[in-house]
N, C-alpha and C positions, 0 to 999 in steps of 0.2 A: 335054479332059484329064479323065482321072479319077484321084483321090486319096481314099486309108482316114484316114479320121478317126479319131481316139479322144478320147473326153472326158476335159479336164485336169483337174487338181487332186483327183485319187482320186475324183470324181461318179463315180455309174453310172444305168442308167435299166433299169424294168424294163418299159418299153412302146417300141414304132418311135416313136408318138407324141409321148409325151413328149420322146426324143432328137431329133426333128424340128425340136420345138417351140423348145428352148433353143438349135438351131444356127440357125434363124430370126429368134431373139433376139437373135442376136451374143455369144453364149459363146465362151471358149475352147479348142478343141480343139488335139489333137496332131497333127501331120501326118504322113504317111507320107515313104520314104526320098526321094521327089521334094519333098519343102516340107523337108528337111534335119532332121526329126525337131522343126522349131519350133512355138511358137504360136501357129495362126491362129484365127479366126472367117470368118462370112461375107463382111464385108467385104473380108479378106484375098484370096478367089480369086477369078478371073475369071468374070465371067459368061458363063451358058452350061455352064459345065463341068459335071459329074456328080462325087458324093461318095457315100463306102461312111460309115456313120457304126456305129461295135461299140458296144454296149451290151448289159446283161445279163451282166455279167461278162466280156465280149469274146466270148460265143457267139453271138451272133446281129446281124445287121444290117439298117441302113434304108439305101433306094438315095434318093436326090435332088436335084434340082438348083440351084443358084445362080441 
């Protein structure tokens, strides 16, 4: 399964890295229209899956995996 993440709570990141880093942490993100628009974190999805994560304003992305 793959799902577009977008960081909750108005965050934004201006490195892949950083956004990496706090979806690794277990932050909140937004889910795409398959997670119903809620909020997960890592622990939320099933392992294995692949995630798009937007940062930098929503222009740019990190690809990886759970």
């Amino acid at each position: 399964m793959f799902h577009v993440l977008t960081p909750a709570y108005g965050r934004d990141y201006k490195s892949a890295k950083e956004v990496i880093a706090d979806f690794d942490d277990g932050k909140d993100f937004v889910g795409d229209y398959s997670l119903q628009f809620q909020y997960v974190s890592k622990r939320d999805l099933a392992p294995g899956s692949s995630v798009q994560l937007r940062y930098n304003k929503l222009r740019n992305f990190a690809v990886t995996k759970v």
